[in-house]
C-alpha positions in Angstrom: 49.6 10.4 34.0 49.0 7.3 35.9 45.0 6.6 35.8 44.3 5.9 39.8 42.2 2.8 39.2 43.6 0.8 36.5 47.3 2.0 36.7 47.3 3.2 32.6 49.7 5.3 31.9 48.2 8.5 29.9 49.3 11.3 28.3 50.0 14.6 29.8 46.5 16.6 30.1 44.2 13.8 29.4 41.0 14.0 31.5 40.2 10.6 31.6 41.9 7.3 31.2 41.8 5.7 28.1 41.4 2.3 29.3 38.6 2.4 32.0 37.7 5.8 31.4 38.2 7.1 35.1 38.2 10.8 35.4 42.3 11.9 35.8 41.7 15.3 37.2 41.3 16.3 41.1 37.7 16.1 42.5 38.7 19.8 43.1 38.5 20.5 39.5 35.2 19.4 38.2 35.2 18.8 34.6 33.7 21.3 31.9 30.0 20.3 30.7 30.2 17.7 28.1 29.5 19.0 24.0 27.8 16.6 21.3 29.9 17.4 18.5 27.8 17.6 15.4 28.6 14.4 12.6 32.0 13.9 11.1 30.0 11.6 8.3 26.5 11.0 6.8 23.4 9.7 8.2 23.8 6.9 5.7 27.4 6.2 7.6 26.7 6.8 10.7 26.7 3.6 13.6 23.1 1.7 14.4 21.9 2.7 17.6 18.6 1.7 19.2 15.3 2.9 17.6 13.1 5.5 19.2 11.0 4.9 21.8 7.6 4.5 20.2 6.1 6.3 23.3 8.5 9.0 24.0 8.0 11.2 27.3 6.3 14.6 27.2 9.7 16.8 27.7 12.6 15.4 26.3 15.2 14.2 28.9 19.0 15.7 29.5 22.0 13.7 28.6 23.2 11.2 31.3 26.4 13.0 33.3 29.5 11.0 33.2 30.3 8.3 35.4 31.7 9.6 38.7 35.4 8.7 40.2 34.9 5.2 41.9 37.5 5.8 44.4 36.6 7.9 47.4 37.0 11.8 47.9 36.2 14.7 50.6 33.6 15.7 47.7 30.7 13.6 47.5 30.3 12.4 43.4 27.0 14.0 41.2 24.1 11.8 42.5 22.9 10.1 39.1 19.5 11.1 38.0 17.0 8.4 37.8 14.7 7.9 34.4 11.2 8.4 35.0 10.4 4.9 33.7 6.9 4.5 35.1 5.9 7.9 34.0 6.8 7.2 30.3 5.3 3.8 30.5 1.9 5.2 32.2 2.0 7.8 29.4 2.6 6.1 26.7 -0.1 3.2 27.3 -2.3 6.3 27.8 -1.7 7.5 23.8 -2.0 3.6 23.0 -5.6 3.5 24.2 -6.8 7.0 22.7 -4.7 6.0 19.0 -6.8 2.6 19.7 -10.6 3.9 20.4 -9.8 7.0 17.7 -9.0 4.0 14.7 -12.0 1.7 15.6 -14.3 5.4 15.5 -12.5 6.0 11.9 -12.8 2.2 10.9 -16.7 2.0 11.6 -18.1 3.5 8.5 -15.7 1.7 6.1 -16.4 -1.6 8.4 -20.4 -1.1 7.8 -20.3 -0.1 4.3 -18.0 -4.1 3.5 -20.1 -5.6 5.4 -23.3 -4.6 3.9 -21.8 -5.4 0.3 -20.7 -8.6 1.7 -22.2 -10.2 3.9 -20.5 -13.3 5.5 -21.9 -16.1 4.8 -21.1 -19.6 6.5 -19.7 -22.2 4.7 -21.1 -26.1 5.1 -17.8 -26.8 6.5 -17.5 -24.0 9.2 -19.0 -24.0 12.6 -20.1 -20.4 13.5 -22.2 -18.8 16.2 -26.1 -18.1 14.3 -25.9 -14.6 12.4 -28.9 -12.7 12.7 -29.0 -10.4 9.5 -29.3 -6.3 10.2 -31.7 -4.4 7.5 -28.4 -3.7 5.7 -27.7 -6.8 4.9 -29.6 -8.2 1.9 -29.1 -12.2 1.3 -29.8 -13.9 -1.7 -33.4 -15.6 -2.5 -34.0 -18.1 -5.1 -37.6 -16.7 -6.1 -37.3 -13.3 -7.9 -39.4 -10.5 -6.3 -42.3 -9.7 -8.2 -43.0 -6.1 -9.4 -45.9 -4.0 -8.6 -47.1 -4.8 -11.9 -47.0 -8.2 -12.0 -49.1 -8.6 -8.8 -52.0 -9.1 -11.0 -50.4 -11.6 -13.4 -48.8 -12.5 -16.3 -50.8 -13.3 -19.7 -49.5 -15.7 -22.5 -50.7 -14.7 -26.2 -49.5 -16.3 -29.7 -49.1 -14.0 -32.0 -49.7 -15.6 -35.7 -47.8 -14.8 -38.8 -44.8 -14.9 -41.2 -42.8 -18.0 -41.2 -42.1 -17.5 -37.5 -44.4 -16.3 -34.8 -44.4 -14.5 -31.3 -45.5 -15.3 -28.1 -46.4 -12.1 -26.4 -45.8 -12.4 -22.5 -48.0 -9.8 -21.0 -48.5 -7.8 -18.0 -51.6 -6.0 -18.0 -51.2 -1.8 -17.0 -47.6 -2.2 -17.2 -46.6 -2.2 -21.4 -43.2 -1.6 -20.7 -42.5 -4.8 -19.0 -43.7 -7.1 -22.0 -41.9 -9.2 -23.7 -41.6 -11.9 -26.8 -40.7 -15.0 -27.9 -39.8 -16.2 -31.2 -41.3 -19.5 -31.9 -41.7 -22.1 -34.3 -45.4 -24.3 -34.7 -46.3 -24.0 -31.6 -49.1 -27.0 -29.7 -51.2 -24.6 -28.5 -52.8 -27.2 -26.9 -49.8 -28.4 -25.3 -48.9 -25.4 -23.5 -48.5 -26.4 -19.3 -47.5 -23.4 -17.0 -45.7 -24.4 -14.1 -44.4 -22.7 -11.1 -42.3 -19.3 -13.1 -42.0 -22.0 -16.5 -44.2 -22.4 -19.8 -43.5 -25.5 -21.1 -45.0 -26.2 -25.2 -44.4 -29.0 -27.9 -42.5 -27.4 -30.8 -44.4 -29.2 -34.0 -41.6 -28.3 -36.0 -38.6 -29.5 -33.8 -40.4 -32.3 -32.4 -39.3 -31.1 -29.0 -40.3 -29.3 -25.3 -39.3 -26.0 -24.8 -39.7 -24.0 -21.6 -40.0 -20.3 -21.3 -39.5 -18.1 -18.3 -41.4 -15.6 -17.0 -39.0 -12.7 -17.8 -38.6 -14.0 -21.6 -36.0 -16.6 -21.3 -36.4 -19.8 -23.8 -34.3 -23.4 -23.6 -34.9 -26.7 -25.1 -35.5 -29.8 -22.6 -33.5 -32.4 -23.0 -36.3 -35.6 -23.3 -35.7 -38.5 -21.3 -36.1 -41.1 -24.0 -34.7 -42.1 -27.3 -38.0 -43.5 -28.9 -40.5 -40.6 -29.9 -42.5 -38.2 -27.5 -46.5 -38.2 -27.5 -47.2 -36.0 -24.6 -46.0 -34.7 -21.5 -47.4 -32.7 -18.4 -45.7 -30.6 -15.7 -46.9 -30.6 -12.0 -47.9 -27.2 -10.4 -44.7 -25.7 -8.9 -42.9 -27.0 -12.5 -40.2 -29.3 -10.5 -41.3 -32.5 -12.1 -42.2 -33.6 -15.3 -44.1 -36.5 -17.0 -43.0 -37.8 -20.4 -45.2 -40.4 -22.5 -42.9 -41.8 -25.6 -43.4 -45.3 -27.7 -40.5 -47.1 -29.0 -40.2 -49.2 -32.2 -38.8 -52.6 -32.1 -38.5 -55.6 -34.2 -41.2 -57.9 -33.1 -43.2 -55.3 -30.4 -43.5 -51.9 -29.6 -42.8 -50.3 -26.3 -44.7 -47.8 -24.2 -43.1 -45.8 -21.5 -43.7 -43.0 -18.8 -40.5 -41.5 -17.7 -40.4 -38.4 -15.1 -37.4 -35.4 -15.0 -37.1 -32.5 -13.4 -38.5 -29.1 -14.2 -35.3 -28.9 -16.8 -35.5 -32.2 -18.5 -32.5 -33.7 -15.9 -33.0 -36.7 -13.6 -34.6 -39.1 -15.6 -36.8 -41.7 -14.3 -38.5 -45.0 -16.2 -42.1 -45.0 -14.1 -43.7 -47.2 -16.2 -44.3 -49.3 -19.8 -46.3 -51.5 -21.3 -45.0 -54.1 -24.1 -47.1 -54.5 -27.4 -47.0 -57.6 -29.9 -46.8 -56.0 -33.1 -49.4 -59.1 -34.3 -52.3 -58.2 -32.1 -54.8 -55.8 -32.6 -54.6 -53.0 -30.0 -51.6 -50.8 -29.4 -52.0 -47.9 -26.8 -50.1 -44.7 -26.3 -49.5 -43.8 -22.6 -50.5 -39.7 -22.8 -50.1 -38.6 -19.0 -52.6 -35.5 -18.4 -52.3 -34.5 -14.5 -50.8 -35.1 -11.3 -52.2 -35.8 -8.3 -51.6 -33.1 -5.9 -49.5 -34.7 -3.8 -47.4 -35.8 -6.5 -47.6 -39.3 -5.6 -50.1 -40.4 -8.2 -50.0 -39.9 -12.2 -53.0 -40.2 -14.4 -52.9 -41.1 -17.9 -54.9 -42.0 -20.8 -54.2 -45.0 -23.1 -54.8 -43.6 -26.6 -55.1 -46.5 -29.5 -53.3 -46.2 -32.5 -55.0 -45.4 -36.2 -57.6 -43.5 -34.7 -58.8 -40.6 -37.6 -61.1 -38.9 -38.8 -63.5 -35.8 -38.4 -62.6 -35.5 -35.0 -62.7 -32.2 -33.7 -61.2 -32.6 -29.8 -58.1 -34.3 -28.7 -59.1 -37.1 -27.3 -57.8 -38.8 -23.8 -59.6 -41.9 -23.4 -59.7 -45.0 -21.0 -57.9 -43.4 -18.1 -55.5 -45.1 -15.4 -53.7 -44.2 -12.2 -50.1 -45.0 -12.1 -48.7 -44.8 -8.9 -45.4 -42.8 -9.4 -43.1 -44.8 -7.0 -43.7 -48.5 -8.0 -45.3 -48.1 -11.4 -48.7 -50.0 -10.9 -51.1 -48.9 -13.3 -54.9 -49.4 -12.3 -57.9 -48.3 -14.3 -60.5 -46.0 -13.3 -63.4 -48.1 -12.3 -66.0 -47.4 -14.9 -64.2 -44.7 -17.2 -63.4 -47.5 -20.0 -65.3 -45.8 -22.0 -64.6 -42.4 -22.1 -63.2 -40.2 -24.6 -61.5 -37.5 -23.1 -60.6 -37.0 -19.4 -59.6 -34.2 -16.9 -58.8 -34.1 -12.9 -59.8 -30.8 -10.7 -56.5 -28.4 -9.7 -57.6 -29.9 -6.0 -57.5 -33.8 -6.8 -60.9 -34.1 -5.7 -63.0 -34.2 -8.7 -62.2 -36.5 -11.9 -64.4 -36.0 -15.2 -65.0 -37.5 -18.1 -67.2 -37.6 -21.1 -68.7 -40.7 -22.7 -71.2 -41.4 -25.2 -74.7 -42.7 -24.4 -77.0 -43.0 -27.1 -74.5 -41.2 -30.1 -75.1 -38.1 -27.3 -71.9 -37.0 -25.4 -72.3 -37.2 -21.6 -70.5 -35.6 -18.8 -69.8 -37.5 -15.6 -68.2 -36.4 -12.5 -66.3 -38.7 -10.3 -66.1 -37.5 -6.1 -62.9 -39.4 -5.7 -63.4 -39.4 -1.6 -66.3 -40.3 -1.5 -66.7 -42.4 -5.0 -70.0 -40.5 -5.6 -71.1 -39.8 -9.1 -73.2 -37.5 -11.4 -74.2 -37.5 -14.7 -75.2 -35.2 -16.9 -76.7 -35.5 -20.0 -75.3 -33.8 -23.1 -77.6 -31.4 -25.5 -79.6 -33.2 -28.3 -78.3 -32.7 -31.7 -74.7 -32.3 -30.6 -72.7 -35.1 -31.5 -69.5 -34.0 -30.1 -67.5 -32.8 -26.8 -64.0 -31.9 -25.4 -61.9 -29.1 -24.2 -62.5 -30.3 -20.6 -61.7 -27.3 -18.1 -61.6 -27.1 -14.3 -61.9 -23.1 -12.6 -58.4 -22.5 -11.0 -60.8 -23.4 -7.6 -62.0 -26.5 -9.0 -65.8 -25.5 -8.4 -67.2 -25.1 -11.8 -66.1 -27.1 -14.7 -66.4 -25.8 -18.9 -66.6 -27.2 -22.1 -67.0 -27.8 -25.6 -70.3 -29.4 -27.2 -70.5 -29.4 -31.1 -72.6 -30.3 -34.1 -70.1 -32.3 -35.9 -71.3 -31.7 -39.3 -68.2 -29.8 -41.4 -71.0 -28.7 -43.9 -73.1 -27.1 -40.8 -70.7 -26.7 -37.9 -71.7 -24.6 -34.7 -70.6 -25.0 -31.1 -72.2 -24.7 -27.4 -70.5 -23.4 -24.3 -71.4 -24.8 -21.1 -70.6 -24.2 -17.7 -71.4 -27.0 -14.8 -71.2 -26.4 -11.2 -69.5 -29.3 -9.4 -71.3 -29.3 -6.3 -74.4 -29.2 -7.5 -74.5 -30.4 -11.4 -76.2 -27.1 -12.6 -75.7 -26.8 -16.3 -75.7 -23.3 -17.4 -75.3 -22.5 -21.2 -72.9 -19.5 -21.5 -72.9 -19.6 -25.5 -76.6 -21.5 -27.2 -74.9 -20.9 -30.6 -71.2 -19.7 -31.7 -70.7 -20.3 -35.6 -67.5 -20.7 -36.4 -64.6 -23.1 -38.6 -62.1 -23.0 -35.8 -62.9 -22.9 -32.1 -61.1 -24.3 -28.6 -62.1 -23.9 -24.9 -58.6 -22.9 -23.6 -58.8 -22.3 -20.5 -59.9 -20.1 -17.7 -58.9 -16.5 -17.1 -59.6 -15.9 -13.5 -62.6 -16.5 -13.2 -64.1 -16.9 -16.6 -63.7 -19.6 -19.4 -61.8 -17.7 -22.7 -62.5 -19.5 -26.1 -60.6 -19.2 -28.9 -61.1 -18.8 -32.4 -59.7 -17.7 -35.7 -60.6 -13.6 -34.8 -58.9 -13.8 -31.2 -59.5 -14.9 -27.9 -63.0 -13.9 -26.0 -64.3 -14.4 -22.3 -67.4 -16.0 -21.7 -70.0 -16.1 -19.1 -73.4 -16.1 -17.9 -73.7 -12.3 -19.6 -71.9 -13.6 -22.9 -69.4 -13.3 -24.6 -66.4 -9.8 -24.4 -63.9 -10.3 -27.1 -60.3 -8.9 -25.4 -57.6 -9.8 -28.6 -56.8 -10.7 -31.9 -54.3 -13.1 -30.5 -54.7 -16.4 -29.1 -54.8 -16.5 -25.4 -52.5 -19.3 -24.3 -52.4 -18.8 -20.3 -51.6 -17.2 -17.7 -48.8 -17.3 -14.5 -50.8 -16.1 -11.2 -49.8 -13.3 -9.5 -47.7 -15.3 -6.8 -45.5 -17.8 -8.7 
């Protein structure tokens, strides 16, 4: 059968033409409804086709009819049905938006919970919009939180004993947050709390160590290869002052270097240069900052001093300035014996003796006002200079200084005014040190513990030696 549009020549009874596909049957006759035969093979062997539309239409539409005799015919062709293109489109971006809105809903909770566990945080590099933190987001901080028990402080005991001995860091009410340090021979005298750090000389080692608040104990690396003498640490514990001596053939060298609060960043401030042939050779023993950290006073210590001496002595102070090195003399303080500057950097003290008698002075250093006050007859000695936390009132030391008769007198002076007021007339004893303050109360040491000691006496509080304390904001 002869197709009537491409002129193929088919066989008898076809339906269509095999080239072109034209229908080969009268438009009288229309042709039986088409049948999907089911698959002569396997999925796996089956031909590609397209993939499915992601967003198929609501009813599923009929197979297309099949094409329509081209050539013309009293019998109009099946008018072909047009896809609903829009409508599947309108639908299908309809689904997109709900699937959308319905995973950002889902996502929220597991979006807030990696968030608040990490928070982003900008590196130096990046340039990003300012982030306001939500309460869920909790960013590092350098300073540890205190706990409630620690709002009142932190206590520092030594703990004598065995070849070894504790240091007992102590937070009063609060037992189960105490803690200790095994140390060596500890300087009790040495002992410098700065900013969440307590820094002591180890007799033993010959070396600084620093202890933490929570218990923690290093070594500090020291600045200098010739031998340490003394050191002292500003108030927030960031910097350091280091006095050493160095041996050399023909003189001897003394230095004050600065660190950090860890023994790094070493500075030379200052040194002086000794001929071994003359007769005076002075230790540089730094004993405070000035508040601002600019200024650094020392005392110049001679060698071969000895003795029945019963305080450390810091005698002949200077001011070096910490950023060229100049070193100046207090005016008028050549002569004293032991030295000490108020927490405020108003008031510098000193004692001196007049007559064999020890006598305190006190130095405005504003105003360059000064008081003296006498010392008590029949008391050859003083020391253990101590400033209040506030720097109004000022404690220490007088004593006999007979080892065949000793005794010791407590006094208390107010600064402002110069009033003397005897906290302890009489305290018999072979071992006793002014060690500090405890709020607001001098605590003496001696061999049975550590007691307070004010205008209503003494109140005994341990049997171990009260070394400090850290406030209650670090």
């Amino acid at each position: 059968m002869h197709c009537p549009e491409c002129g193929t020549n088919n066989r008898e009874g076809a339906r269509f033409c095999a080239q072109c596909g034209t229908p080969l049957v009268l438009p009288s006759s229309p042709p039986p409804p088409p049948t999907i035969p089911p698959p002569s093979r396997p999925d796996s062997m089956a031909p590609s086709s397209p993939p499915p539309d992601p967003f198929p239409a609501t009813h599923p539409s009929p197979p297309p009819p099949p094409p329509a005799p081209r050539s013309s015919s009293s019998s109009a062709p099946s008018k072909k049905r047009k896809f609903p293109w829009l409508l599947v489109l309108g639908l299908g971006l309809g689904l997109l938006v709900l699937c959308t809105l319905g995973g950002v809903l889902l996502a929220l909770p597991w979006l807030r919970e990696t968030f608040s566990e990490a928070p982003f945080i900008p590196t130096a590099t990046e340039e990003v919009a300012e982030i306001t933190p939500t309460a869920e987001i909790v960013l590092p901080t350098e300073t540890p939180l205190l706990s409630p028990c620690e709002q009142g402080g932190r206590h520092v005991y030594l703990e004598p004993g065995g070849a070894t001995v504790n240091l007992r860091l102590e937070t009063p009410g609060c037992p189960e947050e105490n803690a200790w340090v095994e140390v060596f021979r500890i300087d009790q005298h040495s002992v410098r709390i700065g900013g969440n750090r307590l820094y002591y000389w180890d007799e033993l080692l010959y070396t600084v160590e620093l202890i933490t608040r929570d218990g923690q104990q290093q070594t500090v690396p020291s600045p200098t290869e010739g031998t340490v003498v003394a050191f002292t640490v500003t108030p927030d514990g960031n910097r350091i002052a280091w006095g050493s001596y160095e041996e050399r053939d023909d003189d001897i060298i003394a230095r004050v270097h600065e660190t950090d609060g860890w023994g790094g960043q070493p500075r030379l401030i200052t040194e002086v240069a000794y001929d071994l042939e003359e007769f005076r050779v002075d230790n540089l023993i730094p004993f405070a900052w000035s508040p601002d950290q600019e200024r650094l006073y020392v005392a110049r210590r001679g060698w071969g001093m000895g003795g029945y001496i019963l305080f450390r002595p810091l005698p002949n102070p200077a001011v070096v300035e910490v950023a060229s090195g100049e070193m100046e003399a207090v005016e008028g303080a050549a002569q004293c014996t032991e030295s000490a500057l108020s927490p405020d950097g108003e008031t510098f003290a000193c004692l001196e003796y007049v007559e064999n008698v020890p006598t305190l002075r006190l130095w405005d250093i504003a105003g360059g006002n000064e008081r003296r006050i006498p010392g008590s007859p029949g008391f050859s000695q003083a020391g253990d200079l101590h400033f209040s936390p506030d720097g109004s009132a000022l404690a220490y030391v007088e004593a006999r200084g007979d080892p065949a008769d000793e005794y010791y007198r407590i006094r208390q002076v107010d600064v402002a005014t110069g009033a003397v007021t005897d906290l302890v007339e009489r305290w018999d004893a072979d071992y006793l040190t002014l060690i500090g303050w405890m709020e607001e109360l001098p605590v003496v040491v001696t061999e049975g513990g550590s007691e307070r000691v004010g205008p209503e006496g003494r109140a005994w509080f341990s049997a171990d030696w009260f070394l400090g304390m850290w406030p209650a904001s670090p």
